[in-house]
C-alpha positions in Angstrom: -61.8 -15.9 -28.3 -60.7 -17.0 -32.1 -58.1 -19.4 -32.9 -55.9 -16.5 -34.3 -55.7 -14.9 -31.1 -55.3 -17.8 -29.2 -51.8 -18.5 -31.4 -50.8 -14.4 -30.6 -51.2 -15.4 -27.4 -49.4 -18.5 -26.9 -46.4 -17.0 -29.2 -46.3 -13.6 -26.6 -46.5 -16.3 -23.6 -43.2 -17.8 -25.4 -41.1 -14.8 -26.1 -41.6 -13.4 -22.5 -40.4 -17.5 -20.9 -37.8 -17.2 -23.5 -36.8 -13.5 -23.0 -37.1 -14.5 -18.7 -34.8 -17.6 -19.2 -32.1 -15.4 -21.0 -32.2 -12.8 -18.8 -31.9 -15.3 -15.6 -29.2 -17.1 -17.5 -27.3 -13.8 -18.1 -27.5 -13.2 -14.2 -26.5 -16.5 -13.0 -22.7 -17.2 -12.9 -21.5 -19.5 -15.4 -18.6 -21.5 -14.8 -15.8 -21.3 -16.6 -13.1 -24.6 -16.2 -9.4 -23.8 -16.2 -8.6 -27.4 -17.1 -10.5 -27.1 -20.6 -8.6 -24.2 -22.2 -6.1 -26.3 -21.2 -4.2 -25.1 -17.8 -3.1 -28.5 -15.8 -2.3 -28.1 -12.3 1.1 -30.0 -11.0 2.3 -30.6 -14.3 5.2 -28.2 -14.6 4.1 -27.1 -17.9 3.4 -23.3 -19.3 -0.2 -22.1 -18.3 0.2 -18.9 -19.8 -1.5 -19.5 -22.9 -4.5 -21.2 -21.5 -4.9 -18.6 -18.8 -5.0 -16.0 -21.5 -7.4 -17.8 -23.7 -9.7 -18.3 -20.2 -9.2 -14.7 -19.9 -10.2 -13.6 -23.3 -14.0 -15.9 -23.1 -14.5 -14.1 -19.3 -14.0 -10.4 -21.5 -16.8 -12.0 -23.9 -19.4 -12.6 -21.0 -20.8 -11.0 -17.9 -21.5 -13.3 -14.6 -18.6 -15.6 -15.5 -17.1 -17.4 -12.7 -13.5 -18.7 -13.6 -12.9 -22.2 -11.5 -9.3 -23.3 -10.7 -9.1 -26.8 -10.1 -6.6 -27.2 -6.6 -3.1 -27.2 -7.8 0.1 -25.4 -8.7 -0.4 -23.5 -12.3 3.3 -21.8 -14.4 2.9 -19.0 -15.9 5.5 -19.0 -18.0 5.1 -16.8 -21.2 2.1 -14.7 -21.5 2.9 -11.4 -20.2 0.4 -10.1 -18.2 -2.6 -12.1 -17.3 -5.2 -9.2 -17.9 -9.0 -8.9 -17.5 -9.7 -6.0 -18.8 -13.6 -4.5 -18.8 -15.2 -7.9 -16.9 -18.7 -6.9 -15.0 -19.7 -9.0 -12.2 -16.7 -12.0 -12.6 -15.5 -14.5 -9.8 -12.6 -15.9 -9.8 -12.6 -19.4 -7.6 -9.2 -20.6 -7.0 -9.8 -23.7 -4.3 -6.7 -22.9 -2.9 -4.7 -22.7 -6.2 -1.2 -21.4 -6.4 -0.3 -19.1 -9.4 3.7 -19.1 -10.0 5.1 -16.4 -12.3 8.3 -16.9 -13.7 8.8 -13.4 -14.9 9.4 -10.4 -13.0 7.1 -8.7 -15.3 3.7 -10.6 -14.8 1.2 -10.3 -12.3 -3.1 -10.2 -12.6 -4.4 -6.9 -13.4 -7.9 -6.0 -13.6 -8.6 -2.9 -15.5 -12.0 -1.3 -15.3 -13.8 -4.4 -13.6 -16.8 -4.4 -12.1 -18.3 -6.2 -9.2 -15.4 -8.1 -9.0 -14.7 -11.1 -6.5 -11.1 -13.2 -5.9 -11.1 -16.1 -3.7 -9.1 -18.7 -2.2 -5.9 -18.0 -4.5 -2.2 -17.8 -4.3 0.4 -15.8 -5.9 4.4 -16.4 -6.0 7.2 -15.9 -8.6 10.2 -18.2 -9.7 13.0 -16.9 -9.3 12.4 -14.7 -6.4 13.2 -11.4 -6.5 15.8 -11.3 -3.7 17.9 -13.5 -1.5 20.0 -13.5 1.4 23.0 -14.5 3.0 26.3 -13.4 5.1 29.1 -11.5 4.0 32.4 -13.7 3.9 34.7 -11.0 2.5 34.7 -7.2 2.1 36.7 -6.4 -0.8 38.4 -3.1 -1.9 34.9 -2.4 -4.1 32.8 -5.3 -3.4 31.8 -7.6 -1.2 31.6 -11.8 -1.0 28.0 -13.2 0.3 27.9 -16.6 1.3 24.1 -17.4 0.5 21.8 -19.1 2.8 20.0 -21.9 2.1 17.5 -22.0 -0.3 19.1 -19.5 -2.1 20.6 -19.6 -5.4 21.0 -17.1 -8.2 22.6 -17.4 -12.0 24.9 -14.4 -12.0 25.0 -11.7 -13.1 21.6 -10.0 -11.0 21.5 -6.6 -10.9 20.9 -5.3 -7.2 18.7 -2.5 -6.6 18.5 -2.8 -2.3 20.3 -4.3 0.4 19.5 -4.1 3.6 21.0 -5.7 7.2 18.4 -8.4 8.5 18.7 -10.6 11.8 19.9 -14.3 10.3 17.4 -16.1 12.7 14.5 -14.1 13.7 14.1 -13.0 10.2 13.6 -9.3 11.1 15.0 -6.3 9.8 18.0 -5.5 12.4 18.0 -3.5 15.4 19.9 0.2 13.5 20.7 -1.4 10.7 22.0 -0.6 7.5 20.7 -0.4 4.3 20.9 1.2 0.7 19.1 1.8 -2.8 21.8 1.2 -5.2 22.1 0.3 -8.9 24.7 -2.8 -8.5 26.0 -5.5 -10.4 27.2 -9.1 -9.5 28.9 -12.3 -10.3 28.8 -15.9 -9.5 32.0 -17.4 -7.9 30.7 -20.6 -7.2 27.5 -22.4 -6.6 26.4 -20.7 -3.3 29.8 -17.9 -2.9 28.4 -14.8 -4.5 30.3 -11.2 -5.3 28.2 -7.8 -5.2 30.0 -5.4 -6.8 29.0 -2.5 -4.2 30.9 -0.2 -1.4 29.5 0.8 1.9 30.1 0.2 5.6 30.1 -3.4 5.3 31.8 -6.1 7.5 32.5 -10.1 7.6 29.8 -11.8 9.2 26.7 -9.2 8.1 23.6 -10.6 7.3 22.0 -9.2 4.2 18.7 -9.7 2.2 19.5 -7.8 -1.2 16.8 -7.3 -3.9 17.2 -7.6 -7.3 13.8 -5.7 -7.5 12.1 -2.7 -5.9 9.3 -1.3 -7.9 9.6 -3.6 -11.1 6.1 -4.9 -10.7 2.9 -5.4 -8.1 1.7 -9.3 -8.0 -2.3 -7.8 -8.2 -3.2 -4.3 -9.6 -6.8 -2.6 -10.4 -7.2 0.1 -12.3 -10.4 1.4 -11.9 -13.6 0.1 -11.9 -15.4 -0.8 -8.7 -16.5 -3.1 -5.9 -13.8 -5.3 -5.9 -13.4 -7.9 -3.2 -10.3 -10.3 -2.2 -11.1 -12.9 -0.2 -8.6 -15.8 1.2 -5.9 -14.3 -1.5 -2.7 -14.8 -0.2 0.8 -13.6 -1.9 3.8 -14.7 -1.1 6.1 -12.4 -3.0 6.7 -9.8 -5.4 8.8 -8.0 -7.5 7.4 -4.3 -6.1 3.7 -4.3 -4.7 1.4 -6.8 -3.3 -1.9 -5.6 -4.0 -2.1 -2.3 -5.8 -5.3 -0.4 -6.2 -6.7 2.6 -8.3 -10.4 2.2 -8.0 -13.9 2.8 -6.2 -14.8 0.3 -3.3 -12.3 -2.2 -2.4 -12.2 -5.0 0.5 -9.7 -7.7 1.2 -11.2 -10.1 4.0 -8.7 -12.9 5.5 -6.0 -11.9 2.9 -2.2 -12.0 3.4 1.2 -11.4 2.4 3.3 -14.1 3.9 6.8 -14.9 4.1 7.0 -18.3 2.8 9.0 -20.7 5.4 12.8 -20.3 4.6 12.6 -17.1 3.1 13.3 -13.4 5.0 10.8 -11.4 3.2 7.5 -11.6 1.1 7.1 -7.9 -1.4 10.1 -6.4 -2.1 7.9 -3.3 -1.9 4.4 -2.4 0.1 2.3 -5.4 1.0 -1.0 -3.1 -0.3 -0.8 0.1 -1.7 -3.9 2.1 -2.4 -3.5 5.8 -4.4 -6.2 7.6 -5.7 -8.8 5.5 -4.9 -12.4 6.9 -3.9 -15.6 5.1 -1.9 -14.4 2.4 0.9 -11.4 0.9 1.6 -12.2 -2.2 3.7 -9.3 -4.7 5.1 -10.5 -7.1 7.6 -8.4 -10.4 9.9 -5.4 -10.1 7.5 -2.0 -10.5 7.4 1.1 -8.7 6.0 4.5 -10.0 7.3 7.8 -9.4 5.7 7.9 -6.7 3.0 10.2 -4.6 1.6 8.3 -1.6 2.8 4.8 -0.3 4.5 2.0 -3.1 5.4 -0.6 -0.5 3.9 0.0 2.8 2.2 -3.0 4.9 1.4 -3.0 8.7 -0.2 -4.0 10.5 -2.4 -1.6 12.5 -4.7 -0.6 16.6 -4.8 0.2 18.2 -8.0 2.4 21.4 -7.9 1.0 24.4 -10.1 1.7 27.5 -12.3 -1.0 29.8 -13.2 -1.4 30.6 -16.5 -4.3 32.7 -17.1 -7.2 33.3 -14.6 -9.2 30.1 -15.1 -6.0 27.7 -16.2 -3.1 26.3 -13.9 -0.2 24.5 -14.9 1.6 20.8 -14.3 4.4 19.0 -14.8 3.4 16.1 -12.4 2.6 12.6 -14.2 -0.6 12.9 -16.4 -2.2 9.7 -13.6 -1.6 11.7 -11.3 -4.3 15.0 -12.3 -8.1 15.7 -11.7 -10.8 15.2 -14.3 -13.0 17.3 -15.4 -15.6 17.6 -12.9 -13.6 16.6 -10.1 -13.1 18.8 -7.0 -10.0 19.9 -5.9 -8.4 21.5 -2.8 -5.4 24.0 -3.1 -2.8 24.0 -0.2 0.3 26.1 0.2 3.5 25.8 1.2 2.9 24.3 4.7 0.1 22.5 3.6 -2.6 24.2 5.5 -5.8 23.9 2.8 -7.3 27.7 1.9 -9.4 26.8 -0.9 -10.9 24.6 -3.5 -12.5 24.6 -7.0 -13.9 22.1 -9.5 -12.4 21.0 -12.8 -13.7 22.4 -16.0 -11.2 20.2 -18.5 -7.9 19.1 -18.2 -5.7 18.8 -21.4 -1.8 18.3 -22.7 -0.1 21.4 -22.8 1.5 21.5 -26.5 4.3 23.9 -25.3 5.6 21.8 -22.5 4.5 18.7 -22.5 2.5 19.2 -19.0 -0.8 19.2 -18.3 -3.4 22.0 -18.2 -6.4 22.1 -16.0 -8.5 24.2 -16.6 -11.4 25.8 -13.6 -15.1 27.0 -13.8 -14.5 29.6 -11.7 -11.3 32.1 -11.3 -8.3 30.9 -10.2 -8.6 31.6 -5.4 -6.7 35.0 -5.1 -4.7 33.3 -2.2 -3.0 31.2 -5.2 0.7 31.4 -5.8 2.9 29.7 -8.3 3.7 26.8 -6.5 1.7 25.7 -4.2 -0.4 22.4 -4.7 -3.7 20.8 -5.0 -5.0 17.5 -4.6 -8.3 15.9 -5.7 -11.2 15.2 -3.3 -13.2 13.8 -5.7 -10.4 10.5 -5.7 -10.1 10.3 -2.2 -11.7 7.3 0.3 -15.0 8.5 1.6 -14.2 5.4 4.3 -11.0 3.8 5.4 -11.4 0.4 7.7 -8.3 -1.8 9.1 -9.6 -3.9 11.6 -8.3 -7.3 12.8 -5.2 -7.2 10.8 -1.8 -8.3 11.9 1.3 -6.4 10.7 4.8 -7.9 11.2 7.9 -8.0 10.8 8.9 -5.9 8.2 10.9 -2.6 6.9 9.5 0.4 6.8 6.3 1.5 8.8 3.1 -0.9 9.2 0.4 1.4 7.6 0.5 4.5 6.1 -2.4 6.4 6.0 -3.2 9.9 4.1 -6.6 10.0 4.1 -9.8 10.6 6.1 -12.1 8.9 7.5 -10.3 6.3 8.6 -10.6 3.7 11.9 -7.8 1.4 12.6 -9.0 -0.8 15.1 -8.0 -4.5 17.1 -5.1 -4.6 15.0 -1.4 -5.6 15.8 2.1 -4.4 15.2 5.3 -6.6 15.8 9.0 -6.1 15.1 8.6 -3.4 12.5 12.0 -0.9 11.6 9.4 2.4 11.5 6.3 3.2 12.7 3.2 1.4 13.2 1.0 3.8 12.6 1.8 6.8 10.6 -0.4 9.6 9.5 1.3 12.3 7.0 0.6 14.5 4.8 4.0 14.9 2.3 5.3 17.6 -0.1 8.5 16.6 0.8 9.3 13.8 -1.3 6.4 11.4 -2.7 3.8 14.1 -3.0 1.4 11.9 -0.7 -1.9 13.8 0.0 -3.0 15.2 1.8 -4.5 16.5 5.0 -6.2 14.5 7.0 -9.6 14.6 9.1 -11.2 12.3 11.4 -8.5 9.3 12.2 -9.2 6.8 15.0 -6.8 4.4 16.2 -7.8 2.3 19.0 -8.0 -1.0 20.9 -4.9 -1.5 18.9 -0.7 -3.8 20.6 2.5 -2.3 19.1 5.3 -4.1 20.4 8.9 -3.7 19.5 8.2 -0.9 16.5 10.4 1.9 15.5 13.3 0.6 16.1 15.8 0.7 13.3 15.7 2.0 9.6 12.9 4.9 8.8 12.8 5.2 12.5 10.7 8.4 13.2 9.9 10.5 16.2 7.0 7.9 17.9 5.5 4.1 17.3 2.5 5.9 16.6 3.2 9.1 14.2 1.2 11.9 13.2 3.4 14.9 11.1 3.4 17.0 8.2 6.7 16.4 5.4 7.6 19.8 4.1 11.1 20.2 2.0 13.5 22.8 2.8 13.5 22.8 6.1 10.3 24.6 6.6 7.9 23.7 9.5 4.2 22.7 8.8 1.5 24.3 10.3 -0.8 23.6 13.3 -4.2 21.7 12.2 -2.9 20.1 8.7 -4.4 17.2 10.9 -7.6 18.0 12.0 -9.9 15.4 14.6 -7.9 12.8 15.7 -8.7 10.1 18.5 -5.8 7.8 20.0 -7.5 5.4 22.5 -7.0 2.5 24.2 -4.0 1.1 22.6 -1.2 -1.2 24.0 2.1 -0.1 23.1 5.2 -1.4 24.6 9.2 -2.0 24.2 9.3 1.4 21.8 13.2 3.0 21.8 11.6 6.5 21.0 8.4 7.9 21.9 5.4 6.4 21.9 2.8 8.6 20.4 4.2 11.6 18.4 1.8 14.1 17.0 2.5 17.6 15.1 1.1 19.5 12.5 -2.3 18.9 14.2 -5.8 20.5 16.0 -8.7 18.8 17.9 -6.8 15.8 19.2 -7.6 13.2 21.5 -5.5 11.0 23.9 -7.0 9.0 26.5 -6.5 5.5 28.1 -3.8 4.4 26.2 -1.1 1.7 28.3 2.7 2.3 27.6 5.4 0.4 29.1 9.0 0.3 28.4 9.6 3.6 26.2 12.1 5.5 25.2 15.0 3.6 26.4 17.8 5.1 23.3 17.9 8.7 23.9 19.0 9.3 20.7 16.1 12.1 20.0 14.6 14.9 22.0 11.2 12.1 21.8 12.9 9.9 23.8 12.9 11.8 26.9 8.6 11.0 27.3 6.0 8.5 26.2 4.1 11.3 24.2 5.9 14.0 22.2 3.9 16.8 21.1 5.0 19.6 18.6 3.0 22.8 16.8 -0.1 21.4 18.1 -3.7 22.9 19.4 -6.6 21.9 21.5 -5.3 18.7 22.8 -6.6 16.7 25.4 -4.4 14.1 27.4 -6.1 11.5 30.0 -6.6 8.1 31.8 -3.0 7.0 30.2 -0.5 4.6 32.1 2.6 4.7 31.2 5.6 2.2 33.3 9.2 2.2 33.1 9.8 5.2 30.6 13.0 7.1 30.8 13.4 9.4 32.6 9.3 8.4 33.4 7.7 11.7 32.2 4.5 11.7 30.8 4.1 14.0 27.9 6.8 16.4 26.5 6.0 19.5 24.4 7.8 20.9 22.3 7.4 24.5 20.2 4.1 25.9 19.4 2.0 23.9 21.5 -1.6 25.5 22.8 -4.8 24.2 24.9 -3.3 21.4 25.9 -5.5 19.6 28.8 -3.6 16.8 30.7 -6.0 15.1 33.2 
C-alpha cells in the first residue's frame, strides 16, 4: 500500500471520528445554567430578561437541558416566557419556584418536541383572588372584611365570586355564586367595597376573583411527547396546564392550594382540547380550583352547506379540521350518522367564516345545522390513574372522549360531579360522543353537593339546547365497577343518553339524603338508556333505600 493511500486513509478515518463525535455531541443533552444568562435565585430581582435570553440559546439548539439552580426566580417584565420550536429539551428545575408578577405571563411551549419538565414550581404575585367576610350589604354594594393574608390596591375588577366555607376551605354546602363584571375600592387597609348586588348577607364568606380565563400558568400548542414530571402550580389567572398537542403525560404533578389561601386556578387545574395520541396523568394532585380537576374534549363546529362538496363555519378558525383530517357529522341530538375527510379548509371572503371543503359529497342525511367534530384530534388513549381530586368548584374531571380508564383515583368535597362524561351542543360545544369509558376501583366522598350540582356523583348525559332530549347510545360501552361512593345528596350513578352499559360491584352508602330532584329518590338513576346491566352493588342507608330508578325511555335493563 503507497504512502498516498495510506494519508486518504487516515484523513477518511478522521472525518468519520469527527463526523461520530458531532453527531454524539448533538444527541447528548447539553446543559444550559440559568445563573450565567444571569437569573439569581432569592434575590428579588427581575428574571425575565435572563429567562428570555436562556430561552432564545435553547431555540438555537436541540438536546438542550435548561438547569435551574434551587431557588425563588421574578419574572417581572418579559411577557411570555416562550419556547417556541425546541426538539428534545429538558427543563431541570431542582425544585425551583417561578413567580409571575403579571397576570399575563405564564410558559408556553409551541410546537415542541420530546419535551420534558421536572421538579418546577409556578405561582403569581399578586394573586388573582382573595377572600374574606361580608361586614356590610349596602344598597349596591357590599363591605368585605379580608382575611388574612390578603390584601389588594384598589380598584380590582371582579369577574367571580363565589360563597366558600371560612375554615374548611371548601366551596359551601348550596352556595352562591356569580360571573359578574364588577368594580371596587379600597376603604382601608384590610375593609374592602365591591361594587356588586345579589343575595348577599353580613357574615358571608366569599373568595372573589379578579380573573377567570385571563391566562393558563403552562400551555402547549402542538407538537408532541411532552412530559411533566414533579411540576407543581400553585395558582393561576385561568388554567393550570393547558394542552393542544399529541402525547402528553404529567406524573406526580399538582395544583395545590398554597397554605393560607382558599383556592389554587381560578379556572381548570388541566384542560386538554383537541389533543390527539395519549393523554397520561398518573399519582397527582389538583385541589382547589376555580373549576373542573381535568377537562378533556374535543370541539363541534355548527355547519351550512354551501355547495355539494363545501360546508360552512362561523366557529373560531382553532377550532376547524385540516385538510386530511377525518370528521364525524352529528345531528341535532348528537347521535353520529356519518363522516368524511377534509379536502382543504379556507377563509370565507364573504363572511369571514371558515370553509371546509370535502373529497367526497356532502352525507345526504346533512342539514344546515347540525355539527361535526374532528376524529383525527381526538385522544387515541385517556389514562387517570392514582390522582387525587379535591376540594374544589365545579366537577373533578370532565371527560369527552374515548378510550378512556379512570382508575384508583379519589374525589373529596367537590360542588359537582366527580366524574362526568358529556357530550355538549348546549353551551361549550364540547365533543363529542363517547365510546369505551371505564371507571373503577375509584372513593367519591362528599361530591355533588352545591354549585353545578347535577343529577349523580358519577354523571353520564348528553347537553342539547332548547330543551330537546338526546338520544339513546350518544354514549356507547361504558363499565362502572367497583367504586366507593359515599355521603352523595343526589344520586349516585346517573347515566342517559347511553347503550351497552355496565354496572357491577359498586359500594354506596349514605345517598340521596336532599330530595330536591327526582335522582334523589335511588342510588342509580337511569334515563333514555339501552342494554344495561345492573349487579353485585351494595348500597346502605339511601332514601327511601331503592336500588335503581328509571326513568323514560329505558330498555334491556338486567338487574341481578
Amino acid at each position: 500500500m503507497g504512502k498516498g493511500m495510506v494519508s486518504v486513509m487516515r484523513w477518511s478515518f478522521l472525518v468519520v471520528l469527527l463526523l461520530f463525535v458531532l453527531s454524539f455531541s448533538q444527541a447528548v443533552a447539553a446543559d444550559l445554567d440559568i445563573t450565567h444568562f444571569g437569573a439569581n435565585p432569592d434575590d428579588g430581582k427581575d428574571d425575565g430578561p435572563a429567562l428570555l435570553k436562556a430561552i432564545g440559546t435553547c431555540q438555537g439548539r436541540a438536546n438542550a437541558n435548561l438547569v435551574f439552580k434551587k431557588g425563588t426566580y421574578d419574572i417581572i417584565s418579559g411577557g411570555m416566557l416562550v419556547f417556541d420550536g425546541c426538539k428534545n429539551l429538558k427543563i431541570t428545575g431542582n425544585n425551583s419556584v417561578l413567580v409571575f408578577h403579571d397576570w399575563n405571563q405564564g410558559l408556553a411551549f409551541n410546537i415542541c418536541h420530546n419535551l420534558t419538565v421536572a421538579n418546577l414550581a409556578l405561582d403569581y404575585n399578586p394573586l388573582p383572588f382573595c377572600a374574606g367576610t361580608i361586614s356590610a350589604v349596602n344598597n349596591d354594594s357590599i363591605d368585605v372584611r379580608l382575611a388574612p393574608g390578603y390584601s389588594v390596591k384598589g380598584p380590582e375588577g371582579i369577574k367571580a365570586w363565589m360563597e366558600y366555607e371560612p375554615d374548611s376551605f371548601v366551596p359551601a354546602a348550596s352556595g352562591l355564586e356569580a360571573y359578574i363584571d364588577a368594580t371596587s375600592e379600597l376603604l382601608s387597609s384590610q375593609l374592602w367595597r365591591v361594587h356588586v348586588r345579589g343575595p348577599f348577607r353580613p357574615g358571608m364568606f366569599l373568595v372573589l376573583r379578579h380573573a377567570v380565563y385571563t391566562h393558563q400558568a403552562i400551555f402547549v400548542n402542538g407538537g408532541n411527547d411532552i412530559q411533566f414530571n414533579n411540576v407543581t402550580i400553585y395558582t393561576a389567572p385561568g388554567m393550570g396546564f393547558h394542552a393542544r398537542c399529541e402525547n402528553i403525560r404529567l406524573k406526580n404533578c399538582g395544583v395545590l392550594v398554597r397554605p393560607g389561601r382558599h383556592m389554587s386556578t381560578t379556572a381548570d387545574a388541566t384542560h386538554f382540547d383537541l389533543c390527539s395520541g395519549q393523554i397520561r396523568m398518573e399519582n397527582c394532585v389538583f385541589e382547589g380550583m376555580g373549576d373542573d380537576g381535568a377537562n378533556i374534549h374535543g370541539k363541534f363546529v355548527r355547519l351550512r352547506k354551501v355547495d355539494e362538496r363545501t360546508l360552512d363555519s362561523a366557529e373560531p378558525a382553532w377550532t376547524m379540521p385540516q385538510a386530511n383530517d377525518i370528521i364525524e357529522f352529528v345531528g341535532s341530538h348528537l347521535l353520529p350518522y356519518a363522516t368524511a375527510q377534509v379536502s382543504a379548509v379556507k377563509a370565507n371572503p364573504s363572511n369571514g367564516h371558515t370553509l371546509i371543503s370535502l373529497k367526497n359529497p356532502i352525507p345526504e342525511a346533512f342539514s344546515d345545522g347540525d355539527y361535526c367534530h374532528d376524529l383525527t384530534k381526538i385522544p387515541s388513549e385517556v389514562i387517570i390513574t392514582g390522582c387525587k381530586f379535591r376540594s374544589n368548584r365545579a366537577r373533578g374531571t370532565l371527560i369527552a372522549a374515548r378510550n378512556v380508564t379512570i382508575e384508583k383515583c379519589s374525589f373529596e368535597n367537590i360542588s359537582s360531579s366527580a366524574i362526568q362524561v358529556e357530550c355538549d351542543i348546549g353551551d361549550w360545544l364540547e365533543a363529542g360522543p363517547t365510546r369505551n369509558i371505564v371507571i373503577r376501583n375509584n372513593t367519591v366522598s362528599h361530591c355533588n353537593y352545591g354549585v353545578c350540582a347535577r343529577a349523580g356523583a358519577i354523571d353520564v348525559f348528553a347537553d342539547i339546547s332548547g330543551g330537546i332530549k338526546s338520544a339513546v347510545g350518544v354514549h356507547q360501552n361504558l363499565t362502572i365497577e367497583k367504586n366507593e361512593i359515599t355521603r352523595i345528596p343526589r344520586a349516585a350513578i346517573n347515566v342517559s343518553a347511553a347503550s351497552n352499559v355496565i354496572i357491577r360491584d359498586n359500594r354506596m352508602s349514605d345517598i340521596g339524603q336532599t330530595g330536591r330532584t327526582p335522582s334523589s329518590m335511588g342510588a342509580i338513576w337511569l334515563e333514555r338508556v339501552s342494554k344495561v346491566i345492573i349487579s353485585d352493588n351494595t348500597v346502605t342507608n339511601t332514601k327511601p333505600g331503592e336500588l335503581v330508578i328509571q326513568g323514560e325511555d329505558c330498555t334491556e335493563v338486567t338487574i341481578k
